[in-house]
KOLGU-4560 file (N, C-alpha, C; in nm, 3 decimals, padded with zeros to 5 digits):
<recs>
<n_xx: -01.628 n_yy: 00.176 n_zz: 00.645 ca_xx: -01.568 ca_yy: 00.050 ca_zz: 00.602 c_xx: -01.418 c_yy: 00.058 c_zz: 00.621 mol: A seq: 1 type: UNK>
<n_xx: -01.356 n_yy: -00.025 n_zz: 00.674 ca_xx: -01.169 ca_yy: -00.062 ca_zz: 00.687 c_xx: -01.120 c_yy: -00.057 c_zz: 00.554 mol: A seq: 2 type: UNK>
<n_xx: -01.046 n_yy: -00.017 n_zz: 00.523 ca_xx: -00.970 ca_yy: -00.020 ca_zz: 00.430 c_xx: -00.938 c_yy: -00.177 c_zz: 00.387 mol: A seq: 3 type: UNK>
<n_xx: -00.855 n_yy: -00.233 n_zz: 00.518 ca_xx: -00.840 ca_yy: -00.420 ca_zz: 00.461 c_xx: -00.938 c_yy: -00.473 c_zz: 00.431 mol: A seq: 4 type: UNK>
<n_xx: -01.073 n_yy: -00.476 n_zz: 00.459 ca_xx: -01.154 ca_yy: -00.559 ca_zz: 00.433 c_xx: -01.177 c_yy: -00.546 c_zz: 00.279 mol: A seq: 5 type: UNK>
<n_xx: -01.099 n_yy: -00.415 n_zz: 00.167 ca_xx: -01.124 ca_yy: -00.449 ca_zz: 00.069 c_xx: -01.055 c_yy: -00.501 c_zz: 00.000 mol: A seq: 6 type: UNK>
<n_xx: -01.029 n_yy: -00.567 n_zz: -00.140 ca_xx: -00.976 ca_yy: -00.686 ca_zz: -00.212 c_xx: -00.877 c_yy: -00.556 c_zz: -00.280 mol: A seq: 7 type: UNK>
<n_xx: -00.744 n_yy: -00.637 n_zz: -00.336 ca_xx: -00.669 ca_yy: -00.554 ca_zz: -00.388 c_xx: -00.726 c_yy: -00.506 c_zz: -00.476 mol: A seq: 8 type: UNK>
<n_xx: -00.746 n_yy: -00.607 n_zz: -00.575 ca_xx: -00.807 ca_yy: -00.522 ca_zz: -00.744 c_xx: -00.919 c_yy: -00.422 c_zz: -00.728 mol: A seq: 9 type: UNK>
<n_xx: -00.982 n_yy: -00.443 n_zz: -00.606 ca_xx: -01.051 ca_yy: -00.298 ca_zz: -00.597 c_xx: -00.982 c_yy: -00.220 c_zz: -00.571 mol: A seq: 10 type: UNK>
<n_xx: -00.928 n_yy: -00.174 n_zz: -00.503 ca_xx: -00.844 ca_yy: -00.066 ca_zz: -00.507 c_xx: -00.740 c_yy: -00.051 c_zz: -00.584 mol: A seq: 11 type: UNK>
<n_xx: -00.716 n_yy: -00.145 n_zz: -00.697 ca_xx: -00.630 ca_yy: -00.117 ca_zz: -00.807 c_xx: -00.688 c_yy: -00.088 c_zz: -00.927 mol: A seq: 12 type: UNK>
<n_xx: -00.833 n_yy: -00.075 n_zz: -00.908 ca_xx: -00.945 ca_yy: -00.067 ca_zz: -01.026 c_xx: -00.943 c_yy: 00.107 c_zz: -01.023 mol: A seq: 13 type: UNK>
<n_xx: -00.918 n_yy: 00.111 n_zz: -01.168 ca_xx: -00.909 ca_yy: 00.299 ca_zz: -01.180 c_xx: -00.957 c_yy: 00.311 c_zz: -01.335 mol: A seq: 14 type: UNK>
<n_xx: -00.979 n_yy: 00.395 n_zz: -01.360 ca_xx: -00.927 ca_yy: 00.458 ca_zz: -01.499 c_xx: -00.841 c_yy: 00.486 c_zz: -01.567 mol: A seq: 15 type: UNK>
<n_xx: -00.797 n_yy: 00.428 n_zz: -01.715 ca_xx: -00.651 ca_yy: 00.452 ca_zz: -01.734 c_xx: -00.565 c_yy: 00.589 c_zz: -01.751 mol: A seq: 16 type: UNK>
<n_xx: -00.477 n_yy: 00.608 n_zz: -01.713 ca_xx: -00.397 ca_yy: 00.710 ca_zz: -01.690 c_xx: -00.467 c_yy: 00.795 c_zz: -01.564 mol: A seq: 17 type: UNK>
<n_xx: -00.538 n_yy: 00.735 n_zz: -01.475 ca_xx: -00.575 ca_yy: 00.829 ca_zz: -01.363 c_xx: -00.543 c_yy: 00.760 c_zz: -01.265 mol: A seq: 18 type: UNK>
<n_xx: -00.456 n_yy: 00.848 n_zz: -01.134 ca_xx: -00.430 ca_yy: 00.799 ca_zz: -01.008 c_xx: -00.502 c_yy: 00.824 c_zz: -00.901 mol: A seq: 19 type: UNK>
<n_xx: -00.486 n_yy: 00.798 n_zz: -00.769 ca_xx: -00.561 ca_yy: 00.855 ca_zz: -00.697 c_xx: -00.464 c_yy: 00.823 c_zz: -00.545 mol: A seq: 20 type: UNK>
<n_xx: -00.476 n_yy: 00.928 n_zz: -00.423 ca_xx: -00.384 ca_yy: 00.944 ca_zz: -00.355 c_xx: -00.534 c_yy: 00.963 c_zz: -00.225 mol: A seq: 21 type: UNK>
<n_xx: -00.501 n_yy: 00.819 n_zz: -00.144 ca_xx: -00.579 ca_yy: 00.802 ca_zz: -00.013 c_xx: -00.517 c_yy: 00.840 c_zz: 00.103 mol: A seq: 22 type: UNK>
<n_xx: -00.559 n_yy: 00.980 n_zz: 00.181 ca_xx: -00.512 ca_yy: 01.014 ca_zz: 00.320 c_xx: -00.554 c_yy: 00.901 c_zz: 00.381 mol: A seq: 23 type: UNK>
<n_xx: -00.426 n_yy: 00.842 n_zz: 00.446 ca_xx: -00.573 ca_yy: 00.751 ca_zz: 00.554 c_xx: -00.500 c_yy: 00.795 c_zz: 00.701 mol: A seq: 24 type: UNK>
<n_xx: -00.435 n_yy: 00.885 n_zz: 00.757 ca_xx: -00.329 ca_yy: 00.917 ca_zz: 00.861 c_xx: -00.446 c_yy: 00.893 c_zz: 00.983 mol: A seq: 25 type: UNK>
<n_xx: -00.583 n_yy: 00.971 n_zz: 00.975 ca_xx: -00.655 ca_yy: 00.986 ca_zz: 01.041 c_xx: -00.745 c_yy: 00.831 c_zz: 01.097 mol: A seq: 26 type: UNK>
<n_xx: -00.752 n_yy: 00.733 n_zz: 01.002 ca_xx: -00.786 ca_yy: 00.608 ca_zz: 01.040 c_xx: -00.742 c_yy: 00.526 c_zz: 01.139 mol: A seq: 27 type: UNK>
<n_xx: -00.630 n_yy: 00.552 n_zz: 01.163 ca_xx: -00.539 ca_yy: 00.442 ca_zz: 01.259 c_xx: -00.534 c_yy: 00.310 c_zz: 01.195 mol: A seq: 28 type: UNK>
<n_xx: -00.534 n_yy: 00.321 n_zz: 01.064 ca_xx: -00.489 ca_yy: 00.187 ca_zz: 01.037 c_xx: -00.336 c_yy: 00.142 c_zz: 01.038 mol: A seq: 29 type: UNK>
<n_xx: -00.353 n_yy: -00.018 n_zz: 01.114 ca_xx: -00.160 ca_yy: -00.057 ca_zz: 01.127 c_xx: -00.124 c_yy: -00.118 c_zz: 00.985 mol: A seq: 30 type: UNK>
<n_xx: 00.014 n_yy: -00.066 n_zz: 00.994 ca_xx: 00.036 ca_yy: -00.169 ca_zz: 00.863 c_xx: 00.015 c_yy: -00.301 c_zz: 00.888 mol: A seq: 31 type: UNK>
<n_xx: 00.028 n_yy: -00.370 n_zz: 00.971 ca_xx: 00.000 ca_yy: -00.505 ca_zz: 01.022 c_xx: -00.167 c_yy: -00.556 c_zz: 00.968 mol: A seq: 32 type: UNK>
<n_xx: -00.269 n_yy: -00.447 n_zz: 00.962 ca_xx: -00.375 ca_yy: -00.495 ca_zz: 00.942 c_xx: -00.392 c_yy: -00.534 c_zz: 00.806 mol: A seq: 33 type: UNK>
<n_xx: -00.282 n_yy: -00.478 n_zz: 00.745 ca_xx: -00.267 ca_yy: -00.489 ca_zz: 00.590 c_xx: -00.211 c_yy: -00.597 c_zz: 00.487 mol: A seq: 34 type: UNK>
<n_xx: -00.113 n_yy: -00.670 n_zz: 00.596 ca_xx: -00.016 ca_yy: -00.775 ca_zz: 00.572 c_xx: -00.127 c_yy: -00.840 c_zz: 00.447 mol: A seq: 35 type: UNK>
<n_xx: -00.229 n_yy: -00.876 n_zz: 00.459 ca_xx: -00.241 ca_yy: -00.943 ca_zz: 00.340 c_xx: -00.284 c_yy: -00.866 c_zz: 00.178 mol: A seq: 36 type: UNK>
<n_xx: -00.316 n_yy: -00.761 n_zz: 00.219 ca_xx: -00.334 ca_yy: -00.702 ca_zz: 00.109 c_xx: -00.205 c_yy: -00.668 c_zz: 00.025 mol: A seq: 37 type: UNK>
<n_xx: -00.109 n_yy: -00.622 n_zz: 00.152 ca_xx: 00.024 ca_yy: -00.578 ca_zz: 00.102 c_xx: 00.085 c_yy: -00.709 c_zz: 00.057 mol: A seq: 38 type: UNK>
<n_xx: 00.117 n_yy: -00.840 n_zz: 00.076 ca_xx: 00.105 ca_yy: -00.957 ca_zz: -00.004 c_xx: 00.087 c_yy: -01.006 c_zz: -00.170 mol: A seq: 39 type: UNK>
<n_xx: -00.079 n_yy: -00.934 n_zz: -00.144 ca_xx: -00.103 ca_yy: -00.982 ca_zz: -00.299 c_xx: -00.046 c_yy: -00.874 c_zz: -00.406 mol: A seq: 40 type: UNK>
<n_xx: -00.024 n_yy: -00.771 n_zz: -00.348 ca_xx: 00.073 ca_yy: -00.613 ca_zz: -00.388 c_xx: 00.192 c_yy: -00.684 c_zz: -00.424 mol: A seq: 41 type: UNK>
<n_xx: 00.243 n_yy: -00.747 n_zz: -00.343 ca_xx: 00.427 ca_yy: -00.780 ca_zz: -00.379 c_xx: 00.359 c_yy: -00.868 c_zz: -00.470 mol: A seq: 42 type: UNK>
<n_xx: 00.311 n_yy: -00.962 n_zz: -00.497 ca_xx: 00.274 ca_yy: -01.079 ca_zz: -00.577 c_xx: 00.273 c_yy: -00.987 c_zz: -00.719 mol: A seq: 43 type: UNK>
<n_xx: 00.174 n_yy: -00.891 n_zz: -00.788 ca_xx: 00.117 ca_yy: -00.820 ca_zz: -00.816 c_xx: 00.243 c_yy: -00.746 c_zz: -00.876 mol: A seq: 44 type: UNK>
<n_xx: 00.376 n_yy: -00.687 n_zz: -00.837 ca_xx: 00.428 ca_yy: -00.581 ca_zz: -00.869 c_xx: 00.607 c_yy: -00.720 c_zz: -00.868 mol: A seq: 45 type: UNK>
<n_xx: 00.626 n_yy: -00.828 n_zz: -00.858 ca_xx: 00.705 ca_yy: -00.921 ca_zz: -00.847 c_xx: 00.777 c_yy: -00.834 c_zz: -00.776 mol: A seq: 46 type: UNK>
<n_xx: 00.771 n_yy: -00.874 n_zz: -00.635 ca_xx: 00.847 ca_yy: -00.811 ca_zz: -00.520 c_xx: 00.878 c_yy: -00.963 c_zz: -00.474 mol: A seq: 47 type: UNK>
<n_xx: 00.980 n_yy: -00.985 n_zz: -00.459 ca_xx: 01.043 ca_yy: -01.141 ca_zz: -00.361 c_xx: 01.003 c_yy: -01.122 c_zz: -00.199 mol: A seq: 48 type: UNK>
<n_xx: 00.914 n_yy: -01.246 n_zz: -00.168 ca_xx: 00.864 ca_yy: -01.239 ca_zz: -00.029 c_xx: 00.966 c_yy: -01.225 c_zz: 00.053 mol: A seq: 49 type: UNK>
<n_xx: 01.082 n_yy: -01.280 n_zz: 00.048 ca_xx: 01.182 ca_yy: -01.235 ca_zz: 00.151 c_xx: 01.209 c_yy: -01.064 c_zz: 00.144 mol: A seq: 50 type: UNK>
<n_xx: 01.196 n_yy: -00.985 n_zz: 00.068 ca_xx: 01.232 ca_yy: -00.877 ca_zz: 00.054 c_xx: 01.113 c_yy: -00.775 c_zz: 00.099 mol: A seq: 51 type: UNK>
<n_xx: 01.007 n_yy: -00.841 n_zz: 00.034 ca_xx: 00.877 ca_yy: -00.804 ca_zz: 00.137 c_xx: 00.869 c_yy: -00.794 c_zz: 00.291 mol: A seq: 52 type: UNK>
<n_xx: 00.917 n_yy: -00.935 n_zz: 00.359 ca_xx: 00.869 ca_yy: -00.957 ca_zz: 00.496 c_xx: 00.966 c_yy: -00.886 c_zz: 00.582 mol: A seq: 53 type: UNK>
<n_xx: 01.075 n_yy: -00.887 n_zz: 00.541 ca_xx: 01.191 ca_yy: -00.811 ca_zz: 00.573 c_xx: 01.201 c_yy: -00.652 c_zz: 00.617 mol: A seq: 54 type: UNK>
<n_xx: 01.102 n_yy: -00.597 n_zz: 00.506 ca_xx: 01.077 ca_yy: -00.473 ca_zz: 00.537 c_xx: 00.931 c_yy: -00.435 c_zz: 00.621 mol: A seq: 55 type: UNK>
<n_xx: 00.859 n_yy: -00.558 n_zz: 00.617 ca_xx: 00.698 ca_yy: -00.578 ca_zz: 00.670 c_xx: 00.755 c_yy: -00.549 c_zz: 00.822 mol: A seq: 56 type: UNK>
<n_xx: 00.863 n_yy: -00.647 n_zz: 00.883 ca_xx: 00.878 ca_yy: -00.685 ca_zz: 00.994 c_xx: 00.921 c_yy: -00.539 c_zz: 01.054 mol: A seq: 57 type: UNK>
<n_xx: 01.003 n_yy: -00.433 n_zz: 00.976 ca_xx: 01.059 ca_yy: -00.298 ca_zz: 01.056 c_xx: 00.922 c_yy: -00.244 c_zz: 01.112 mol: A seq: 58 type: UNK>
<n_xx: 00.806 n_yy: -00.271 n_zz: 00.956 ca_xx: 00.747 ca_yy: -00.116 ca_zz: 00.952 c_xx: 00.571 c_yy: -00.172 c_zz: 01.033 mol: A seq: 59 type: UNK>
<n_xx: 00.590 n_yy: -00.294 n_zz: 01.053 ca_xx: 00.432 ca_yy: -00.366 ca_zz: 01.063 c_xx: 00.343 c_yy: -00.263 c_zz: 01.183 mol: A seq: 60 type: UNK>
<n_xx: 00.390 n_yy: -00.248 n_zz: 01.320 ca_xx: 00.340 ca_yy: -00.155 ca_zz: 01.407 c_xx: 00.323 c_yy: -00.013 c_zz: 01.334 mol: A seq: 61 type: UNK>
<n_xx: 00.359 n_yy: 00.056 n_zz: 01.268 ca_xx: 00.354 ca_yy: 00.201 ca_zz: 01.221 c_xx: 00.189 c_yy: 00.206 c_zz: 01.159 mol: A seq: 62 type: UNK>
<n_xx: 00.135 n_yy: 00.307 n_zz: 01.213 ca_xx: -00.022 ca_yy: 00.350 ca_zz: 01.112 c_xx: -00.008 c_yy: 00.379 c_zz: 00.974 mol: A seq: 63 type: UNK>
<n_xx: -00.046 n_yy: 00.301 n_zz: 00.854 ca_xx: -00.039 ca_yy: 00.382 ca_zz: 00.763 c_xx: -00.077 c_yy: 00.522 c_zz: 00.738 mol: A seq: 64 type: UNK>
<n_xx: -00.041 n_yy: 00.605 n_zz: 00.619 ca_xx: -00.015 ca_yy: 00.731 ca_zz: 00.599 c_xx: -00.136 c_yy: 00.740 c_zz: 00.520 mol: A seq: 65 type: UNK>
<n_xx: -00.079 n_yy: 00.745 n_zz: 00.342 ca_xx: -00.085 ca_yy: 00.750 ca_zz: 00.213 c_xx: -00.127 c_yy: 00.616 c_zz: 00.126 mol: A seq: 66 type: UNK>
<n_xx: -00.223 n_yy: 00.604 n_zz: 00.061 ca_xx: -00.188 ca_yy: 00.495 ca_zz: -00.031 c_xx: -00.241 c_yy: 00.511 c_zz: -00.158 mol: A seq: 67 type: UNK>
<n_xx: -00.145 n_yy: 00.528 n_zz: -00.234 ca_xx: -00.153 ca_yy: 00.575 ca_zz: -00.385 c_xx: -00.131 c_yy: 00.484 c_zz: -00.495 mol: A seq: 68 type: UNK>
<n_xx: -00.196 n_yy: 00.490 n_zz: -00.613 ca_xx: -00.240 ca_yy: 00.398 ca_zz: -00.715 c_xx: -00.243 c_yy: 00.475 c_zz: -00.848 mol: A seq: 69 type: UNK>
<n_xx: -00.162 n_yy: 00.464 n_zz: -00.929 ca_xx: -00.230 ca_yy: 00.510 ca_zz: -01.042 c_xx: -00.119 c_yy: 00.464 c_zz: -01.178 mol: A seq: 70 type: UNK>
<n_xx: -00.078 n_yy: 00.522 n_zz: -01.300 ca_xx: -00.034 ca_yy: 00.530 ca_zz: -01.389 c_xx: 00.079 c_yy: 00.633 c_zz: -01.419 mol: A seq: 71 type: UNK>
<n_xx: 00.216 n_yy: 00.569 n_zz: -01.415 ca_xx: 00.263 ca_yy: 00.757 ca_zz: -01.375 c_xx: 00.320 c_yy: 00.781 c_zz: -01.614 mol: A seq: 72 type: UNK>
<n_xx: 00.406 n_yy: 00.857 n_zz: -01.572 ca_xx: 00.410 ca_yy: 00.970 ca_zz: -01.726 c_xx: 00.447 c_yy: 00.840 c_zz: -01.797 mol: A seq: 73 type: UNK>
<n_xx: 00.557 n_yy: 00.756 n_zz: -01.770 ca_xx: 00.601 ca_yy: 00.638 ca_zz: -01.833 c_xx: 00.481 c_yy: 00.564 c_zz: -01.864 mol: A seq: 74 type: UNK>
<n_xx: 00.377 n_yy: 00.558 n_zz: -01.843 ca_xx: 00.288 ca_yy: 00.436 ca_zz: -01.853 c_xx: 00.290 c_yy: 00.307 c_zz: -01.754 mol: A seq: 75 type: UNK>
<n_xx: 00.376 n_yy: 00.360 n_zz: -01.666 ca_xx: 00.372 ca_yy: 00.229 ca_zz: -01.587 c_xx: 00.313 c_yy: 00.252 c_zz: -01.476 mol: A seq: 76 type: UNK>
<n_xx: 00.234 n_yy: 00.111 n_zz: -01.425 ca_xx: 00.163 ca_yy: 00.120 ca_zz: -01.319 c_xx: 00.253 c_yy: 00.132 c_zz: -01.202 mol: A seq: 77 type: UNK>
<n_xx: 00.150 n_yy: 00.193 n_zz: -01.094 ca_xx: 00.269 ca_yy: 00.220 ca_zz: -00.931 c_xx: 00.149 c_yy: 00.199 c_zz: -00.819 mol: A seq: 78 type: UNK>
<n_xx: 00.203 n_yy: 00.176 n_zz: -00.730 ca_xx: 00.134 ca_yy: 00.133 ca_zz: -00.582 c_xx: 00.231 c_yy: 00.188 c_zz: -00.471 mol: A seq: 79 type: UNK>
<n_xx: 00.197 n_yy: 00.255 n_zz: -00.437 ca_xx: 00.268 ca_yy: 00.333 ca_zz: -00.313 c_xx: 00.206 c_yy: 00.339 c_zz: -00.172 mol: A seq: 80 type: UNK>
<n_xx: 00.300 n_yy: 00.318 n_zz: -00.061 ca_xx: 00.247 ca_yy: 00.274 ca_zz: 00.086 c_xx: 00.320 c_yy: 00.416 c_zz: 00.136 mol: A seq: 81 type: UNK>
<n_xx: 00.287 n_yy: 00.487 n_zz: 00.222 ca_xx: 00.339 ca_yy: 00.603 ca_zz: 00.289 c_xx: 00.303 c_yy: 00.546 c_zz: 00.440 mol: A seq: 82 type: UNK>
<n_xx: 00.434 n_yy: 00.567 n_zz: 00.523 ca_xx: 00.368 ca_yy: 00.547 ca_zz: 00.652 c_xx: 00.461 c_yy: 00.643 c_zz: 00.741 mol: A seq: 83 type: UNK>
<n_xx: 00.417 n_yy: 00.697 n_zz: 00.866 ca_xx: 00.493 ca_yy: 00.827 ca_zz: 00.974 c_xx: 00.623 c_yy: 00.748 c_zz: 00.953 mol: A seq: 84 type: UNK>
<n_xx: 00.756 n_yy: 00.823 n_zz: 00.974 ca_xx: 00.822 ca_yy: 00.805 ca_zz: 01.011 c_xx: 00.853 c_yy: 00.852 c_zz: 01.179 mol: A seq: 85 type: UNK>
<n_xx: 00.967 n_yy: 00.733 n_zz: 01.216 ca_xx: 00.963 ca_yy: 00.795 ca_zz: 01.361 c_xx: 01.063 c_yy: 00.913 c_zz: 01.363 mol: A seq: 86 type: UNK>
<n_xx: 01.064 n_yy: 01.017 n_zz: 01.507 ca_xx: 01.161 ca_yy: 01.071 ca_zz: 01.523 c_xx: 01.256 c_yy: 01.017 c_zz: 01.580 mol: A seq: 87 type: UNK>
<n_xx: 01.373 n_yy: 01.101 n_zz: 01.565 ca_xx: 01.502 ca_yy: 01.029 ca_zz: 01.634 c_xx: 01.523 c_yy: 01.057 c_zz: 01.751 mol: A seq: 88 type: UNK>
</recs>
């Protein structure tokens, strides 16, 4: 199964105080395939769409990496995107 084809709150559905950290390097997924998931994420975490698309537009071609979810020591929820960086 693709990773996009699933709905955010599933993959934001956890146990409380437990995270969880998805290799996906090996998938070839683009960030581009993600644009909408990563969407309801900014919606979700009040990220301003201009500040979103802005950074969508550098990174959209790159494969995602990492994508991590959980509760950190503060109690606050986190959503994290990891993707290759290029070389110089």
């Amino acid at each position: 199964m693709r990773l996009n084809s699933l709905s955010f709150d599933a993959i934001a559905a956890r146990l409380t105080n437990e995270s969880f950290d998805l290799n996906l390097h090996a998938a070839g997924i683009r960030i581009e395939e993600m644009r909408d998931l990563l969407a309801k994420a900014c919606a979700r975490y009040v990220i301003a769409a201009h500040q979103f698309q802005a950074l969508y537009q550098r990174i959209r071609h790159r494969t995602l990496g990492h994508l991590s979810d959980g509760i950190n020591r503060e109690v606050s929820d986190f959503l994290t995107l990891y993707y290759p960086v290029e070389s110089l």
